[in-house]
N, C-alpha and C positions, 0 to 999 in steps of 0.2 A: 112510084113506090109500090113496091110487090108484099105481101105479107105470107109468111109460114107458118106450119105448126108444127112442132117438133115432136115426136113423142119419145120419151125416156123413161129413166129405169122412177117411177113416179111421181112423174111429172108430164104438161103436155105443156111447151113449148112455144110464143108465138113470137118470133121476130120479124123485123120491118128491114128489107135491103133498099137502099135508093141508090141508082145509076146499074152498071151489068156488072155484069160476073160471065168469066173473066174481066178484070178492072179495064174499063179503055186506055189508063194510061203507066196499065204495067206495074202500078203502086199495089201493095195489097191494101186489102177494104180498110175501110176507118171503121171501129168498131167501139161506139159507145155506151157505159154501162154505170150505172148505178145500183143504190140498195138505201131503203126501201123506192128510191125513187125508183119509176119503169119507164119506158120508153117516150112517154108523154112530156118527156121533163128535158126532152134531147132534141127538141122538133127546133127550138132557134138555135141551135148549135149547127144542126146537120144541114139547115139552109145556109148557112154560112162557108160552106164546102160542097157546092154545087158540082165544082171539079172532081171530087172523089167521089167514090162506091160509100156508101156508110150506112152502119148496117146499125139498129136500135135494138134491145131485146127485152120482153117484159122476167123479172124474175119467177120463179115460181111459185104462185099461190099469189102473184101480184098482179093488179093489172087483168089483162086477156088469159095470161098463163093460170093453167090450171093446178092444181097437185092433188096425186092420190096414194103418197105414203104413208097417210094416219098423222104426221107430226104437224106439229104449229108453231115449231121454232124454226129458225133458221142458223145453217153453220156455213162457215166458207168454204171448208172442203164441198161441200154438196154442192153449194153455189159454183164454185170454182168447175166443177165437173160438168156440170149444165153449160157453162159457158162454152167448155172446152168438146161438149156436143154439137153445142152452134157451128161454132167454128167447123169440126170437122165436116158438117152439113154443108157449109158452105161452097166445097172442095176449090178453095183459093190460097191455097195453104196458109201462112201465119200469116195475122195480121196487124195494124197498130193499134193504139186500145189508148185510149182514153177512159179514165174510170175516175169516178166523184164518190167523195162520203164512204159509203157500206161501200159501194162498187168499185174501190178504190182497195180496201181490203180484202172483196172477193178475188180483184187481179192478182193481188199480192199473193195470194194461194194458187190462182192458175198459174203462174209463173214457178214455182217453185213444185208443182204438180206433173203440169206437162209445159216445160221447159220450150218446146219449139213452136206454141202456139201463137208467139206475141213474140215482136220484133223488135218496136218500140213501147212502154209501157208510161206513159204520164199520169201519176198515181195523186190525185188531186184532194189533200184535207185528209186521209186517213183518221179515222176516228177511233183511233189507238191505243184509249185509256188507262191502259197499267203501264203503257210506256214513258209518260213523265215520270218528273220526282217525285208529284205529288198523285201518284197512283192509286192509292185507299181511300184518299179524300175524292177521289175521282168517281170511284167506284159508289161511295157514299152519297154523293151530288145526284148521282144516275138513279142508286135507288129510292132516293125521294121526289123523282121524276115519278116513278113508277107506283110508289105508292101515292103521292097525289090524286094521279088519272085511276089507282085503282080506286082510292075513296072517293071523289068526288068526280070523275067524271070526266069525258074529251077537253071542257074547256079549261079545264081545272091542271089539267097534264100536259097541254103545251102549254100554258102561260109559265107552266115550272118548268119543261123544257126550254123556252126562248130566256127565260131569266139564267136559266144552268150555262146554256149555251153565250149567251154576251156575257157572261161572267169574263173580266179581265183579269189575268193573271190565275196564279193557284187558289186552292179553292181554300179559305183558312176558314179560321172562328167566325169571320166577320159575315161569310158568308150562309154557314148553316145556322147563325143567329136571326137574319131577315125572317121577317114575317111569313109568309106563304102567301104567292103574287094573287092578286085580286085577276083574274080571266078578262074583266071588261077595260081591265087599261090593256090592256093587249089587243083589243077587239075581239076576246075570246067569249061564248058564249057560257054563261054559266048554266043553262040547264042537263041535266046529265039524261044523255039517252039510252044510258043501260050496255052499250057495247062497252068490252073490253080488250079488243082483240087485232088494235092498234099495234103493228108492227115498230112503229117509231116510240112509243110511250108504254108500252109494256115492256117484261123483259123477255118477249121473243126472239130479240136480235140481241140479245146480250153477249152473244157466242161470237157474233160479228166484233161489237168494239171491245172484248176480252183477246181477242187472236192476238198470236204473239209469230211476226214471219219466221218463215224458216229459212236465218240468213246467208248460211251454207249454201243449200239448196238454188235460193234466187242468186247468189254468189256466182254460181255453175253454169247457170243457165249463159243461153247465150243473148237472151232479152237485154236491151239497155232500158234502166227505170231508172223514173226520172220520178221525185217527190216533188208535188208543187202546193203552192199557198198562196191564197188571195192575199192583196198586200192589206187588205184591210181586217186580217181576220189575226194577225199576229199576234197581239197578246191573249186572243179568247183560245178554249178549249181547241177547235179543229187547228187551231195555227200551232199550237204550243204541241201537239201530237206530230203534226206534221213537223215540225222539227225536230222530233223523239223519233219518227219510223225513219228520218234522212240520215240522223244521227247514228241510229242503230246497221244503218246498211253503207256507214262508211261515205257519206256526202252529205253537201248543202240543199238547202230547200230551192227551187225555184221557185222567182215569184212572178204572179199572176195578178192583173187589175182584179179589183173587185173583191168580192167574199168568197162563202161556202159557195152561195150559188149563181157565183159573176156570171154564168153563160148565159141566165135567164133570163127573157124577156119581162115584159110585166104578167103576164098572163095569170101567175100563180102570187103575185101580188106582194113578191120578194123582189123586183127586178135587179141586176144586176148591170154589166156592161158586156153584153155579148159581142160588140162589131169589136172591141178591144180584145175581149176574153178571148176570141175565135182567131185573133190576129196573130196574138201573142202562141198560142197554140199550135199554130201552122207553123209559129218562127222555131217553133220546140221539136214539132216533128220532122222541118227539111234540117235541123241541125244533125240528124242522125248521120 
């Protein structure tokens, strides 16, 4: 594995290529991406395609990647651009793109941005939020995420995000009636360490699951995207989106073993089924 650093319009860039460039086998690179997850979160995935070039990138201001814009949010168009840096860096022309979660919405914007940078696109869980029915309760669920973790702290703001997130079904009365989750059934800690500036639990990425594609645009392009969903995540929030962004662009969801984050090994202590997830994957991009 080789590592780079990209420098941009501010931001400094550092992605991870594994195998060459040019591709040995004439395939363009696999290019794996998330948001807020960074390139750490791709490392059982990309051993699972020893056969490919596959390229990891941290986001900016994430991870190894630096930023020196002044901002503390994050938008798709930026992200999208950045990526759309990589790539040109690369010089292996378009590539196929595997994208999770935020990273899944970032694609969705380079695709409809610069249209010839991505070949195949597997748009995995889009976290889509005004695109169900239940859109405003959606939005309402998020922001007591956010004020949680503002009031009381890290442990306090994932336990309301993992409770928002296995929420099943829409989000009705029954659910903004619960209590507010205790952190230690979660294994979360309840002491508060004063940061607030949690990409995933504040509303810096709010710009992220507010985007709306632009389905014209991805329309045009000459990408084929493909929406996929862990079979197990179907009635929670990422599945119920991910059948809203398929819906929205004129097809079905594909489906994938596993959850939000099936390609995961244990390491981060969500494991998923990666030798399935990585299988299933490969059957999705030789279908191109």
């Amino acid at each position: 594995m080789e590592t780079f650093t990209l420098a941009t319009a501010g931001a400094g860039l550092v992605y991870d290529v594994r195998g060459p460039l040019p591709t040995a086998d004439g395939r363009p690179p696999l290019f794996l991406i998330g948001h807020p997850m960074d390139a750490s979160g791709f490392a059982a995935l990309a051993a699972r395609f020893p056969d490919r070039t596959v390229v990891t990138y941290d986001p900016r201001g994430l991870g190894r990647s630096t930023r020196e814009d002044g901002r503390v949010d994050w938008t798709p168009g930026i992200l999208a651009d950045d990526v759309h840096a990589v790539v040109a860096a690369l010089g292996a022309g378009p590539v196929e793109m595997f994208a999770s979660s935020g990273g899944a919405v970032t694609a969705l914007a380079l695709v409809a941005r610069h249209p010839d940078d991505v070949t195949t696109l597997v748009a995995h869980e889009p976290p889509l939020i005004t695109l169900t029915p239940d859109g405003p309760a959606a939005v309402r669920a998020r922001a007591g995420v956010r004020d949680a973790y503002e009031q009381r702290g890290w442990g306090a703001g994932m336990a309301a995000f993992v409770a928002m997130t296995s929420w099943e079904g829409e989000f009705t009365d029954a659910y903004f009636a619960r209590p507010a989750p205790d952190p230690a059934a979660y294994g979360m800690p309840a002491e508060d360490d004063g940061s607030r500036d949690d990409p995933l639990l504040s509303d810096r990425s709010w710009a992220v699951s507010d985007h709306r594609p632009d389905v014209d645009a991805i329309a045009a392009a000459p990408t084929r995207v493909v929406i996929a969903v862990g079979e197990e995540s179907r009635a929670v929030q990422t599945g119920r989106t991910s059948d809203a962004a398929a819906e929205l662009l004129g097809q079905r969801v594909t489906v994938f073993p596993s959850h939000h984050g099936g390609f995961l090994d244990g390491e981060f202590g969500y494991p998923g089924k990666p030798d399935e997830f990585a299988a299933r994957l490969r059957e999705v991009l030789d279908a191109s």
